[in-house]
C-alpha positions in Angstrom: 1.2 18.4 -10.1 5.1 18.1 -10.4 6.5 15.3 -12.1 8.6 13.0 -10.6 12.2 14.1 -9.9 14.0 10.7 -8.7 12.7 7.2 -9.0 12.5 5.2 -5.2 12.6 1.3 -5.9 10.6 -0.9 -2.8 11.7 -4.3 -2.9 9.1 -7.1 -2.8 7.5 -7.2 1.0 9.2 -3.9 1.9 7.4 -1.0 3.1 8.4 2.9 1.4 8.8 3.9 5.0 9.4 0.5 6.8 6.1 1.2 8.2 4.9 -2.5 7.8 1.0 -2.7 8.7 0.0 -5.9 10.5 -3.4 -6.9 9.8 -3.2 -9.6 12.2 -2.6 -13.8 11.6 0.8 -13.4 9.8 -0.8 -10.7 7.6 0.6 -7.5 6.1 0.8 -4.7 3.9 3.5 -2.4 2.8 3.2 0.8 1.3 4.6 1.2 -1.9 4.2 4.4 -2.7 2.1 7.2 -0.7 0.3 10.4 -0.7 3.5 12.2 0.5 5.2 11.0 -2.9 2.4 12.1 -5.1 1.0 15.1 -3.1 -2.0 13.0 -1.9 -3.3 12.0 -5.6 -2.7 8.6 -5.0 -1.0 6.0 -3.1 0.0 2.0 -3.4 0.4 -0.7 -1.5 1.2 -4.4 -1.7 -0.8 -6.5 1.0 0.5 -10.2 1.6 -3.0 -12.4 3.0 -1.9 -16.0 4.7 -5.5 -17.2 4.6 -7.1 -17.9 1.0 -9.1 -15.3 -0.1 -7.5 -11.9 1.2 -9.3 -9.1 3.4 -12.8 -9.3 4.8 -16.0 -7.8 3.0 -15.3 -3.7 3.5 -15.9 -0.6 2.3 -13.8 2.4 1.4 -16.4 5.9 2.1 -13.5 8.2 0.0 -10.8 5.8 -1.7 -11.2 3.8 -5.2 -9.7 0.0 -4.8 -8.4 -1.2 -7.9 -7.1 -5.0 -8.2 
């Protein structure tokens, strides 16, 4: 893979694309940076939870989650 050419700053509760993704109940999360910046290797994203405890039980079939 290429290394990075530029460096793209996302403000705190901005969105790389300002592509915001509502989860619902004043919920949110913005991509920090994505597969298009890092030829699908990996992507980031900041989510923003306004009940305690963040997202519902899930799983992810094909990504890793990291906290």
């Amino acid at each position: 893979m290429e290394t990075a050419k530029r460096v793209i700053r996302v403000q705190q509760r901005q969105d790389r694309f300002n592509e915001h993704i509502s989860t619902g109940a004043k919920s949110s999360i913005d991509r920090k940076v994505s597969g298009k910046d890092t030829a699908g290797s990996w992507s980031m994203f900041e989510a923003h939870w306004s009940l305690k405890g963040g997202p519902p039980l899930h799983v992810h079939q094909v990504e890793d989650e990291w906290f």
